[in-house]
PDB file as gemmi writes it, atoms N, CA and C in Angstrom:
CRYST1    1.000    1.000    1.000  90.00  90.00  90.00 P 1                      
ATOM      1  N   UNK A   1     141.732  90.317  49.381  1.00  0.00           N  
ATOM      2  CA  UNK A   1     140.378  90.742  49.627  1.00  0.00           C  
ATOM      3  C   UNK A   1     140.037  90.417  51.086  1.00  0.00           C  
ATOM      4  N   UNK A   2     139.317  91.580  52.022  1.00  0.00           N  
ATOM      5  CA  UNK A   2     139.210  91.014  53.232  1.00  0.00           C  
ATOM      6  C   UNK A   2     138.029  89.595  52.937  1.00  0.00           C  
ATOM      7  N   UNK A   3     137.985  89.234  54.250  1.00  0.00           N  
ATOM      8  CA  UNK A   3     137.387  88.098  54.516  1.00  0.00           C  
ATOM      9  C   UNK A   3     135.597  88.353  54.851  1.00  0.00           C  
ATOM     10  N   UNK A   4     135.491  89.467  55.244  1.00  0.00           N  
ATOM     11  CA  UNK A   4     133.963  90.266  55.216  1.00  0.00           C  
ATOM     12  C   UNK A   4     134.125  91.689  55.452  1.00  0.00           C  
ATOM     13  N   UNK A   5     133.338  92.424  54.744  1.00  0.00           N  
ATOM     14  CA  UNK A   5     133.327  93.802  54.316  1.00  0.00           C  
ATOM     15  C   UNK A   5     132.029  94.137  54.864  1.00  0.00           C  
ATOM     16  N   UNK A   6     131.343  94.876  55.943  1.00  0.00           N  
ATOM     17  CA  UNK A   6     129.996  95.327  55.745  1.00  0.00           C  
ATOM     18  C   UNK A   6     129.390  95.501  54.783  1.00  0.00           C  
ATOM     19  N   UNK A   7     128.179  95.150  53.865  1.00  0.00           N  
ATOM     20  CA  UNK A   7     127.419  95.237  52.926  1.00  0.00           C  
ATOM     21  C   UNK A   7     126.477  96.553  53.158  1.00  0.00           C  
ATOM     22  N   UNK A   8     126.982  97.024  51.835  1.00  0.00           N  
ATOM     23  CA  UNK A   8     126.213  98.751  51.613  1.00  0.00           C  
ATOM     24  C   UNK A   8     124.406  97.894  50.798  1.00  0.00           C  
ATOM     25  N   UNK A   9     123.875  98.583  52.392  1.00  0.00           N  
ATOM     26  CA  UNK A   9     122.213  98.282  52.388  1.00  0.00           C  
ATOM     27  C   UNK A   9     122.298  99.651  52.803  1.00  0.00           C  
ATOM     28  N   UNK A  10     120.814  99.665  51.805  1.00  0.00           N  
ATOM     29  CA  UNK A  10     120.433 101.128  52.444  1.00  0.00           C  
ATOM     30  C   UNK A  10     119.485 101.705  53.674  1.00  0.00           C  
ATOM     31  N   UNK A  11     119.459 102.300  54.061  1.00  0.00           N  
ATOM     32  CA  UNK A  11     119.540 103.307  55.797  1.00  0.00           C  
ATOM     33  C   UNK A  11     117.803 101.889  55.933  1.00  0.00           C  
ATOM     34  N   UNK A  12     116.841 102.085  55.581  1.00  0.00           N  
ATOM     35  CA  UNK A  12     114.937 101.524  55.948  1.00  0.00           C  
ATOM     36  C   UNK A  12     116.033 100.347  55.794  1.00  0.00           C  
ATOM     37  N   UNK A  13     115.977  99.407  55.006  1.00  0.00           N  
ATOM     38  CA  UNK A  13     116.704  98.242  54.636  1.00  0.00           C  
ATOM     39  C   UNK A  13     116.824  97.139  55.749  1.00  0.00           C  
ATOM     40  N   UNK A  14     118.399  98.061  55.658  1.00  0.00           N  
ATOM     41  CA  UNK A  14     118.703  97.377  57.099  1.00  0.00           C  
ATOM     42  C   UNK A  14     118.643  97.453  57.817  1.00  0.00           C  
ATOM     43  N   UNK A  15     118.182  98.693  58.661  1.00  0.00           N  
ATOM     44  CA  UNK A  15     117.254  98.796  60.083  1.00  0.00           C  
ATOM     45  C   UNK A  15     115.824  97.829  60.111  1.00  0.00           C  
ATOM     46  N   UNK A  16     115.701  97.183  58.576  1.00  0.00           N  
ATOM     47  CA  UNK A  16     114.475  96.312  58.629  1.00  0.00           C  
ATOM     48  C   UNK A  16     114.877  94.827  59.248  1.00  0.00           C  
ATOM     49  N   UNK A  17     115.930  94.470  58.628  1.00  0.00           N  
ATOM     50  CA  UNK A  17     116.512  93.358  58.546  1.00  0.00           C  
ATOM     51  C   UNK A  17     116.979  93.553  59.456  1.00  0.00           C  
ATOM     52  N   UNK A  18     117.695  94.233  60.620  1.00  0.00           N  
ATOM     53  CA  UNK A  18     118.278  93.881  61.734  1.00  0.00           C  
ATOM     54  C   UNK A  18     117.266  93.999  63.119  1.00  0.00           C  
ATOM     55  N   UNK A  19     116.057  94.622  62.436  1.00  0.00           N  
ATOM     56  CA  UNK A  19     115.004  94.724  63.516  1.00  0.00           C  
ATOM     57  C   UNK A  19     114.405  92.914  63.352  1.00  0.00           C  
ATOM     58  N   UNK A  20     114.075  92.226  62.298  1.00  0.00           N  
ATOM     59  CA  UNK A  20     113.880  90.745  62.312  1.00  0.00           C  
ATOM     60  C   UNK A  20     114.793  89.853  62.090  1.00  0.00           C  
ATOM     61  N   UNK A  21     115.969  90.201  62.899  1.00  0.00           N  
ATOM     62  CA  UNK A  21     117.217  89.430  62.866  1.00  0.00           C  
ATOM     63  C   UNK A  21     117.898  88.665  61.633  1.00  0.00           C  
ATOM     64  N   UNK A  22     117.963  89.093  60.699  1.00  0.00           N  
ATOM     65  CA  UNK A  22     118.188  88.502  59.492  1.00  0.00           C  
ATOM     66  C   UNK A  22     119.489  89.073  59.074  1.00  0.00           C  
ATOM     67  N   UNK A  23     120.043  87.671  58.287  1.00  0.00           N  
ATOM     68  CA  UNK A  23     121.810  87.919  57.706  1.00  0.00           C  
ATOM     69  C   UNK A  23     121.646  88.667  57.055  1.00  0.00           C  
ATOM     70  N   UNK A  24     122.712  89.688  57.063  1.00  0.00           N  
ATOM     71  CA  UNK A  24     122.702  90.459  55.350  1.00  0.00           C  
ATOM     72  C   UNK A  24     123.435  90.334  54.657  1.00  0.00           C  
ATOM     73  N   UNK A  25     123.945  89.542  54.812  1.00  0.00           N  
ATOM     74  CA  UNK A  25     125.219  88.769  53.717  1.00  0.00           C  
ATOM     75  C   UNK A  25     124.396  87.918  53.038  1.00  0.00           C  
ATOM     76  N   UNK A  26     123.695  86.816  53.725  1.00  0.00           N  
ATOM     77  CA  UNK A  26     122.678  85.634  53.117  1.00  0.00           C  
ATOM     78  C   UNK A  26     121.375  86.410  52.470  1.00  0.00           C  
ATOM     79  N   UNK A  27     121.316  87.462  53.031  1.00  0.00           N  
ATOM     80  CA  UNK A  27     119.985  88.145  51.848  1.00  0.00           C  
ATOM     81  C   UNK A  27     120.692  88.984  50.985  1.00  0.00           C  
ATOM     82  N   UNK A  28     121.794  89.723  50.900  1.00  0.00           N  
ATOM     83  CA  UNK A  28     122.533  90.042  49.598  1.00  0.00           C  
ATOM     84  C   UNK A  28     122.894  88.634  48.637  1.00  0.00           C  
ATOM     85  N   UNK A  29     123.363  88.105  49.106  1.00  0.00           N  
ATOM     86  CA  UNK A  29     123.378  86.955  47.963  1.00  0.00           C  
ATOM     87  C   UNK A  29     122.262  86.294  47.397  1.00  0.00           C  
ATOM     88  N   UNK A  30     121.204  86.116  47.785  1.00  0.00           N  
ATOM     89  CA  UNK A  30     119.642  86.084  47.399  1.00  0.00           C  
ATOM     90  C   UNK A  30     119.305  87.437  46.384  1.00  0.00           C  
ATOM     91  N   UNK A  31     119.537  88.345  46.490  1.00  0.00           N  
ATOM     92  CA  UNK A  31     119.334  89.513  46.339  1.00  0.00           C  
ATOM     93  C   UNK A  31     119.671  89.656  44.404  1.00  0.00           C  
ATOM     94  N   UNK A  32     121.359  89.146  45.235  1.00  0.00           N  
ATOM     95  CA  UNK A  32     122.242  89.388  43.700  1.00  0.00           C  
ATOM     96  C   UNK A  32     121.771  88.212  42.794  1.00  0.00           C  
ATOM     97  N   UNK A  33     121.162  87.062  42.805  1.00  0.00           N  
ATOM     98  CA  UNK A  33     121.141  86.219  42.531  1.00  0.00           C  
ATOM     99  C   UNK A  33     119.175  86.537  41.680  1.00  0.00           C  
ATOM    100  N   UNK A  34     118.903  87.211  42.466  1.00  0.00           N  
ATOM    101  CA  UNK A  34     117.767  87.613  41.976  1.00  0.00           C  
ATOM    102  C   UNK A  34     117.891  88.715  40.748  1.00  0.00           C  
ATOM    103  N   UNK A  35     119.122  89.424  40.657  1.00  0.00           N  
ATOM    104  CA  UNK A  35     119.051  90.251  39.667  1.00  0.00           C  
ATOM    105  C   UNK A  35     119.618  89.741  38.892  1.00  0.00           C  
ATOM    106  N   UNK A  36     119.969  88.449  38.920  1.00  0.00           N  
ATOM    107  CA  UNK A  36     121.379  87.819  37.807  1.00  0.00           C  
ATOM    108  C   UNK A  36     120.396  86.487  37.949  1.00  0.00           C  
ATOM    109  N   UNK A  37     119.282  86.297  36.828  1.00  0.00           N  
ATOM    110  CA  UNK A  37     118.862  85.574  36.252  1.00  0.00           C  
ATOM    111  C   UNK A  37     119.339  84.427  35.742  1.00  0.00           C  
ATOM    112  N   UNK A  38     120.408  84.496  35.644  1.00  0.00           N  
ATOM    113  CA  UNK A  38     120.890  83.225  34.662  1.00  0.00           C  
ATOM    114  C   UNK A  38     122.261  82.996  35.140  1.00  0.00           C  
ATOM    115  N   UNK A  39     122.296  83.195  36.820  1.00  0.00           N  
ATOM    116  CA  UNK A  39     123.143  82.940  37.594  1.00  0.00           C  
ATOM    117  C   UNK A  39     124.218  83.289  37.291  1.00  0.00           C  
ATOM    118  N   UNK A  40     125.295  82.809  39.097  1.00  0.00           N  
ATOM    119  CA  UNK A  40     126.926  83.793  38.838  1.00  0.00           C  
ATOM    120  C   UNK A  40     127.594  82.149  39.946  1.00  0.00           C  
ATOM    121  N   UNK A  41     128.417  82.520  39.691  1.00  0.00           N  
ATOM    122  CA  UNK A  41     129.343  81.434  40.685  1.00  0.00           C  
ATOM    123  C   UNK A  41     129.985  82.250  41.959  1.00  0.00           C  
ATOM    124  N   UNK A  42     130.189  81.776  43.159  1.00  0.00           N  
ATOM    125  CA  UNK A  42     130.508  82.167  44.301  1.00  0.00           C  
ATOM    126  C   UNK A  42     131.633  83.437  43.809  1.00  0.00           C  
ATOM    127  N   UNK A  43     132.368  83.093  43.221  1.00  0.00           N  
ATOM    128  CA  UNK A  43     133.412  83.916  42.967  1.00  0.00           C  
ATOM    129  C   UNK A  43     132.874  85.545  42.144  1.00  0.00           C  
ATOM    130  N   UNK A  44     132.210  85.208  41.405  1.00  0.00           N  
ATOM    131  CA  UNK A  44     131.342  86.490  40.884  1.00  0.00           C  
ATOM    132  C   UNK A  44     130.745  87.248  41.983  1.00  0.00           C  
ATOM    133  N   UNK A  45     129.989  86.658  42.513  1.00  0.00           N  
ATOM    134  CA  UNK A  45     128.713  87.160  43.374  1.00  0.00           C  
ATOM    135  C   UNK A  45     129.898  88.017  44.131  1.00  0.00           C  
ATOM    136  N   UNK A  46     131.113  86.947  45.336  1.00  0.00           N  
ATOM    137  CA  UNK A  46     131.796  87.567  45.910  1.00  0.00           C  
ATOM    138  C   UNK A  46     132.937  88.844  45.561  1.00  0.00           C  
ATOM    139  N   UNK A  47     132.953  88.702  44.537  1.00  0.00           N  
ATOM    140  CA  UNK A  47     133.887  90.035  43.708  1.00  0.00           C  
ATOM    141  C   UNK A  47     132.481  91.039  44.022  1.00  0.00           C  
ATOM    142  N   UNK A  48     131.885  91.249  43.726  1.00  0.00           N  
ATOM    143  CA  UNK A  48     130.535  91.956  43.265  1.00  0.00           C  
ATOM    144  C   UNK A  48     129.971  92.575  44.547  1.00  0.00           C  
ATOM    145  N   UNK A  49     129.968  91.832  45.835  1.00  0.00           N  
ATOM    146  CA  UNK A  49     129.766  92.112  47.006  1.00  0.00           C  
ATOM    147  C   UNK A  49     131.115  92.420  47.812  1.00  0.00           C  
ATOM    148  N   UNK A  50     131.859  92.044  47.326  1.00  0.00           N  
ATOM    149  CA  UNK A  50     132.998  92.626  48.198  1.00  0.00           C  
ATOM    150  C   UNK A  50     133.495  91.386  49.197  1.00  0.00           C  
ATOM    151  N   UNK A  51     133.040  90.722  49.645  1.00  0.00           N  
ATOM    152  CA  UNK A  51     133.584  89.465  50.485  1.00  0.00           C  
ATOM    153  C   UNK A  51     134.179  88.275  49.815  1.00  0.00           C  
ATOM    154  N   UNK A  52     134.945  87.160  50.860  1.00  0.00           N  
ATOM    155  CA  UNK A  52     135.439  86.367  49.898  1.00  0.00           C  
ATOM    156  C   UNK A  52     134.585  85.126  49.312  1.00  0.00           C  
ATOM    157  N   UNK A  53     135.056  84.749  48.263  1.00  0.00           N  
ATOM    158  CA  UNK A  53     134.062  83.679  47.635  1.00  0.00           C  
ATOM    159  C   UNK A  53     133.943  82.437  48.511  1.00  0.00           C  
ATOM    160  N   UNK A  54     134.825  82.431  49.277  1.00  0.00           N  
ATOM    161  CA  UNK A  54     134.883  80.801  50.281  1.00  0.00           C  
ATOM    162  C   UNK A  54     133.437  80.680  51.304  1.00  0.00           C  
ATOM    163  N   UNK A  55     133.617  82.613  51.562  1.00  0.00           N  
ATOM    164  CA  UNK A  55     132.236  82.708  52.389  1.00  0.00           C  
ATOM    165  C   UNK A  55     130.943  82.623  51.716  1.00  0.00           C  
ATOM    166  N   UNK A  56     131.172  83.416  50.875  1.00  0.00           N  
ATOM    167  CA  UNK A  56     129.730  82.992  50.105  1.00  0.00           C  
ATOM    168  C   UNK A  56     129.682  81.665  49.061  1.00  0.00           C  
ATOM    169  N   UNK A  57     130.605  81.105  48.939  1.00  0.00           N  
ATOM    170  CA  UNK A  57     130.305  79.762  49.047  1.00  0.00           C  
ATOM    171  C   UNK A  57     129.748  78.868  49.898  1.00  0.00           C  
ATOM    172  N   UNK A  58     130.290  79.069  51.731  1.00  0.00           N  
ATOM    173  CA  UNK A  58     129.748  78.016  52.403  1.00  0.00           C  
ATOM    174  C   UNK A  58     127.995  78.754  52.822  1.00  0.00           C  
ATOM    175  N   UNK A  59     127.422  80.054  51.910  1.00  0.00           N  
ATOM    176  CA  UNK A  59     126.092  80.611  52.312  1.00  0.00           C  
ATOM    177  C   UNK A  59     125.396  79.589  51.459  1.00  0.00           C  
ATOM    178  N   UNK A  60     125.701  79.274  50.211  1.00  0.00           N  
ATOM    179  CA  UNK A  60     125.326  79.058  48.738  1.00  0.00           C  
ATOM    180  C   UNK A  60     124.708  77.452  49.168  1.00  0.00           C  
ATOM    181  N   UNK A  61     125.955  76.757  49.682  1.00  0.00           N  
ATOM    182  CA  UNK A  61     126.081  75.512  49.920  1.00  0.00           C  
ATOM    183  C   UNK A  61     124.629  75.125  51.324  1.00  0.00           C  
ATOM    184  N   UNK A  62     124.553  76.074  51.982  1.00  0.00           N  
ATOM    185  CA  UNK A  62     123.253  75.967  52.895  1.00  0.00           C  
ATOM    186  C   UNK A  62     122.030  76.203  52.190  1.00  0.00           C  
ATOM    187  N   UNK A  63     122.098  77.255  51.440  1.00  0.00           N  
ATOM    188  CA  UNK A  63     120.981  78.053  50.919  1.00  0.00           C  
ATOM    189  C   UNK A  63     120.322  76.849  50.057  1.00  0.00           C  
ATOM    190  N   UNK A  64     121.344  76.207  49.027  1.00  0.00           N  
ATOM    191  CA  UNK A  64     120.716  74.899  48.159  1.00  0.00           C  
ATOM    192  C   UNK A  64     120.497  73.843  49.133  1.00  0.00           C  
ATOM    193  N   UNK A  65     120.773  73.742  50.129  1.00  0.00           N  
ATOM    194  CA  UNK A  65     120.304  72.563  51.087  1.00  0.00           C  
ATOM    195  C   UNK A  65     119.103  72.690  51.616  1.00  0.00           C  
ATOM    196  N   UNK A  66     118.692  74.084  51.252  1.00  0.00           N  
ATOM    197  CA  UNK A  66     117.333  74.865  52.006  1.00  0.00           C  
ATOM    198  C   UNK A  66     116.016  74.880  50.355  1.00  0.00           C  
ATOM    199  N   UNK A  67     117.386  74.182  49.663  1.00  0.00           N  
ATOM    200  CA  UNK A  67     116.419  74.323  47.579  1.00  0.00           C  
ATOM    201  C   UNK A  67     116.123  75.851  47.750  1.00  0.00           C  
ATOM    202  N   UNK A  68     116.539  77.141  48.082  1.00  0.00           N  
ATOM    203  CA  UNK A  68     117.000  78.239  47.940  1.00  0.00           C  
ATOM    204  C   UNK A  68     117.214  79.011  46.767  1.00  0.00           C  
ATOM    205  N   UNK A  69     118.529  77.891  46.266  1.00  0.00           N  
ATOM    206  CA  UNK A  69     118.773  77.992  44.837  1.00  0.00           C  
ATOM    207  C   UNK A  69     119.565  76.595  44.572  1.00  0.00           C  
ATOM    208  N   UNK A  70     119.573  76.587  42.686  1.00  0.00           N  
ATOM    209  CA  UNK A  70     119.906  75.777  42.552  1.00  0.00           C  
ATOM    210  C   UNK A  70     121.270  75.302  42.124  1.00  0.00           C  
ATOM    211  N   UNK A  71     121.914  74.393  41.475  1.00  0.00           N  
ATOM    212  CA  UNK A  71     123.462  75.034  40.719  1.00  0.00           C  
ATOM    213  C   UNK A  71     123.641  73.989  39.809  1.00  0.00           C  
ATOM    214  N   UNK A  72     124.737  74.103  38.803  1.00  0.00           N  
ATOM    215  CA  UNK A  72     125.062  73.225  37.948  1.00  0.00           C  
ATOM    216  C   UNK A  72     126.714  73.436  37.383  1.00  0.00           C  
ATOM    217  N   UNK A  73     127.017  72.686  37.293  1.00  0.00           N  
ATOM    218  CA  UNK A  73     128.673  72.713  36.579  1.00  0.00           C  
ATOM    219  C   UNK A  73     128.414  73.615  35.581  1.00  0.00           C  
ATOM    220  N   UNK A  74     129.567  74.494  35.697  1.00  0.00           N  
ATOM    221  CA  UNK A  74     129.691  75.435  34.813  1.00  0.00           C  
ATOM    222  C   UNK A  74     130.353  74.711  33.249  1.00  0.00           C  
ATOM    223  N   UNK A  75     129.942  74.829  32.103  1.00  0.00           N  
ATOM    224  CA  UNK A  75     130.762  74.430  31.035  1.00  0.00           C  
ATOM    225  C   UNK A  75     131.889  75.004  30.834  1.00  0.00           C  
ATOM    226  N   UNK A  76     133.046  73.832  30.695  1.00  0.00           N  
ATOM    227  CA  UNK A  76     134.430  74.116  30.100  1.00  0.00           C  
ATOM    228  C   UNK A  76     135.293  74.719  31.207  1.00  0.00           C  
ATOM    229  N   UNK A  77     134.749  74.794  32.781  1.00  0.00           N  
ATOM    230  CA  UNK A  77     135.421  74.925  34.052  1.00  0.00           C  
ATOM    231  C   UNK A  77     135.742  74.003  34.734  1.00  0.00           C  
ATOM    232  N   UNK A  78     135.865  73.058  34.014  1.00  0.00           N  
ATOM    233  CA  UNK A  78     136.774  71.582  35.226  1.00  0.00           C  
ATOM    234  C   UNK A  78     135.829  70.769  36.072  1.00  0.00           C  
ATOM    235  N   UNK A  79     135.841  70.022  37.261  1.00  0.00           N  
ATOM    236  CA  UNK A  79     135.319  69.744  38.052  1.00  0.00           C  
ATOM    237  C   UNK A  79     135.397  70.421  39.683  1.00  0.00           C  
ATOM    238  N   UNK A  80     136.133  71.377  39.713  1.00  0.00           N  
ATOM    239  CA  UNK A  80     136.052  72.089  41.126  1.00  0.00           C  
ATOM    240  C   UNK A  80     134.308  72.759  41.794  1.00  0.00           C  
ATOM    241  N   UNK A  81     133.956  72.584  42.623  1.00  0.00           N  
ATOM    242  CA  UNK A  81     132.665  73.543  43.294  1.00  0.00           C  
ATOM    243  C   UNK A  81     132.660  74.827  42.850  1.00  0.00           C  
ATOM    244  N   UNK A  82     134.032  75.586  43.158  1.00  0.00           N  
ATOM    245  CA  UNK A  82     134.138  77.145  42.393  1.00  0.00           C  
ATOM    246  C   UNK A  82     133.327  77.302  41.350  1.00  0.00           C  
ATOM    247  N   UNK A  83     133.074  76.633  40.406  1.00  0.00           N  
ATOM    248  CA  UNK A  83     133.060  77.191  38.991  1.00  0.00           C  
ATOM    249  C   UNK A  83     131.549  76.482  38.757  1.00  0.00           C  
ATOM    250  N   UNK A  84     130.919  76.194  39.802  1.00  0.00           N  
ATOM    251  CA  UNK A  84     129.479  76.064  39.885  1.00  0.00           C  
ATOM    252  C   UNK A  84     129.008  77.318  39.588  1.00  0.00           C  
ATOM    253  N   UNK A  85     127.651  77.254  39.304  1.00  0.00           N  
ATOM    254  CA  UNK A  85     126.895  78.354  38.621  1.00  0.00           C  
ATOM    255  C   UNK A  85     125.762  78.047  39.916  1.00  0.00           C  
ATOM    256  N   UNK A  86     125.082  78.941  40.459  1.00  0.00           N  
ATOM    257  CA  UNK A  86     124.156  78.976  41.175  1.00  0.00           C  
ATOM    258  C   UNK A  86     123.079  79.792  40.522  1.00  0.00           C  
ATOM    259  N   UNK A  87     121.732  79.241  40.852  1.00  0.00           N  
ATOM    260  CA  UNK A  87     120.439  80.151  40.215  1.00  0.00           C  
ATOM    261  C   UNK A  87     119.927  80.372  41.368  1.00  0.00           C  
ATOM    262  N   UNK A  88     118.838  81.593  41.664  1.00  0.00           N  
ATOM    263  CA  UNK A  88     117.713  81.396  42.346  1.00  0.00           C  
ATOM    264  C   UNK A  88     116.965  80.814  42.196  1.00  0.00           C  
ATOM    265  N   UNK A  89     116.257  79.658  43.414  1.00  0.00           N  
ATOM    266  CA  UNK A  89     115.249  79.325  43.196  1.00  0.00           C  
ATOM    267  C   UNK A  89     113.701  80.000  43.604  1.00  0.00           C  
ATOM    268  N   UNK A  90     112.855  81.097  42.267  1.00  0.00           N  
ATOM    269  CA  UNK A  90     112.283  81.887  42.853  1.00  0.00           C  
ATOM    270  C   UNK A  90     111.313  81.064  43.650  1.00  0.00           C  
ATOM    271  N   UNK A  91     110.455  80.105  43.200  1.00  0.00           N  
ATOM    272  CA  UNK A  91     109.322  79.855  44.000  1.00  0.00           C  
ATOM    273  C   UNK A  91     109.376  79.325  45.469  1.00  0.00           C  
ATOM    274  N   UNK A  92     110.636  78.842  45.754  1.00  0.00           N  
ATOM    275  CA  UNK A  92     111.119  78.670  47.077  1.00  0.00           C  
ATOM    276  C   UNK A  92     111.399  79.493  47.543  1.00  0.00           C  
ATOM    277  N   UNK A  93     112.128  80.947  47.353  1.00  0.00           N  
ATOM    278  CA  UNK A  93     112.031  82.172  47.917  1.00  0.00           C  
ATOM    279  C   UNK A  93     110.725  82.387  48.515  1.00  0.00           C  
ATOM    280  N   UNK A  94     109.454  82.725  47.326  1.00  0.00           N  
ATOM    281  CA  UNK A  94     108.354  83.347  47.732  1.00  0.00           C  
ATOM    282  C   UNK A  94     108.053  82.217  48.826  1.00  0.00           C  
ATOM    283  N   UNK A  95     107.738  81.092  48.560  1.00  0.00           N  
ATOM    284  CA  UNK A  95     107.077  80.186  49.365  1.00  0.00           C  
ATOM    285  C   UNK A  95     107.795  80.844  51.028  1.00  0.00           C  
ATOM    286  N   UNK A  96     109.069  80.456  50.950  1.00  0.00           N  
ATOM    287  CA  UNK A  96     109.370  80.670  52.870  1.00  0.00           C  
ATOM    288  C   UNK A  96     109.229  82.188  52.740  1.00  0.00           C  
ATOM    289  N   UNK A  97     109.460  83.139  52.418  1.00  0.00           N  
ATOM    290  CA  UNK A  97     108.832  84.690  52.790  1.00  0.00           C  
ATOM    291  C   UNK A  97     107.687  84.485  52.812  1.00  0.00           C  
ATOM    292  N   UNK A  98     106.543  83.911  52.156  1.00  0.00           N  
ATOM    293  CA  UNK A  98     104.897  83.731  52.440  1.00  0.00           C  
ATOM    294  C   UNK A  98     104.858  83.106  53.998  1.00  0.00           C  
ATOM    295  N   UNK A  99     105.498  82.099  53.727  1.00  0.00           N  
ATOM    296  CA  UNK A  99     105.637  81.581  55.683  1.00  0.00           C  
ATOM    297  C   UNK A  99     106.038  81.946  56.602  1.00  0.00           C  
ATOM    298  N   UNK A 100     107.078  83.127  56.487  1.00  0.00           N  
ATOM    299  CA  UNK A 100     107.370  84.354  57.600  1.00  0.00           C  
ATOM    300  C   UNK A 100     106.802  84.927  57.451  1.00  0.00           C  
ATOM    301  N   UNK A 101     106.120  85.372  56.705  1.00  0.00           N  
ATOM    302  CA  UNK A 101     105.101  86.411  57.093  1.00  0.00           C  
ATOM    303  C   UNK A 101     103.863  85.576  57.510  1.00  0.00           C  
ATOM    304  N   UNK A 102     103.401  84.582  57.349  1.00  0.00           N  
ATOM    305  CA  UNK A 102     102.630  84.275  58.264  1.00  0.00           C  
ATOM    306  C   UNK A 102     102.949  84.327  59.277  1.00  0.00           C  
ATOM    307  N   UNK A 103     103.530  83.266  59.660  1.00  0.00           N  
ATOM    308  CA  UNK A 103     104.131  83.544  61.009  1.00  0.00           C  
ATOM    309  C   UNK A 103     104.467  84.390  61.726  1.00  0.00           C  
ATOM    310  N   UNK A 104     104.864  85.904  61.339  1.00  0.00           N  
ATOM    311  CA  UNK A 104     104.896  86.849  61.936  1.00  0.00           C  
ATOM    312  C   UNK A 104     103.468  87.459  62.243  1.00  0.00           C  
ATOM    313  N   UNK A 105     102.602  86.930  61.282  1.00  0.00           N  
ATOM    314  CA  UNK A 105     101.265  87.513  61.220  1.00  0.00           C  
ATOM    315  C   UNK A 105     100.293  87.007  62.447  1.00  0.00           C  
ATOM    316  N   UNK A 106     100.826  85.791  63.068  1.00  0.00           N  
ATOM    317  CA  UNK A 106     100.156  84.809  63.597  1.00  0.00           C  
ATOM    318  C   UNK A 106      99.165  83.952  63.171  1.00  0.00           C  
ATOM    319  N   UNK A 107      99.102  84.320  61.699  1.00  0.00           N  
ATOM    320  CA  UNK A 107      98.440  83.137  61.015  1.00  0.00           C  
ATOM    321  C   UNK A 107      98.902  81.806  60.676  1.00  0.00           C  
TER     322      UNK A 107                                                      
END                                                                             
């Protein structure tokens, strides 16, 4: 599997996101994580997006340092990081998008 694949965003999208400088790897994984409720492990997400899981592992590993999202040992998968389960954390989402957009707002 390559090591990063451009992420299929569509045409408004990502002319949005690259007009306010924003990852689109780190907001696809937010993204996917938002439609997968009851979470996926690096390795899912990265099958699913096309890149490798190591990378969106070391996104995952910032993103929960940011309480982003959250994670927990997966049952009956060993003790490796891989086989962590990651959730979104929604109200920390909304909260820092409420604060960029202030901030963009100048409020």
């Amino acid at each position: 599997m390559p090591k990063y694949v451009p992420l299929a965003i569509p045409g408004l999208t990502e002319g949005s996101l690259n007009m306010l400088g924003v990852n689109a790897l780190r907001t696809s994984i937010l993204r996917y994580l938002a439609q997968h409720p009851d979470g996926a492990t690096s390795g899912e997400i990265g099958r699913d997006l096309n890149v490798d899981y190591r990378t969106v592992w070391r996104y995952l590993k910032e993103i929960e340092t940011q309480r982003g999202v959250t994670s927990h040992q997966a049952e009956g998968k060993g003790q490796s990081d891989r086989w962590r389960v990651y959730k979104l954390n929604v109200e920390a989402r909304e909260a820092a998008i409420n604060t960029y957009l202030d901030f963009l707002r100048g409020t």
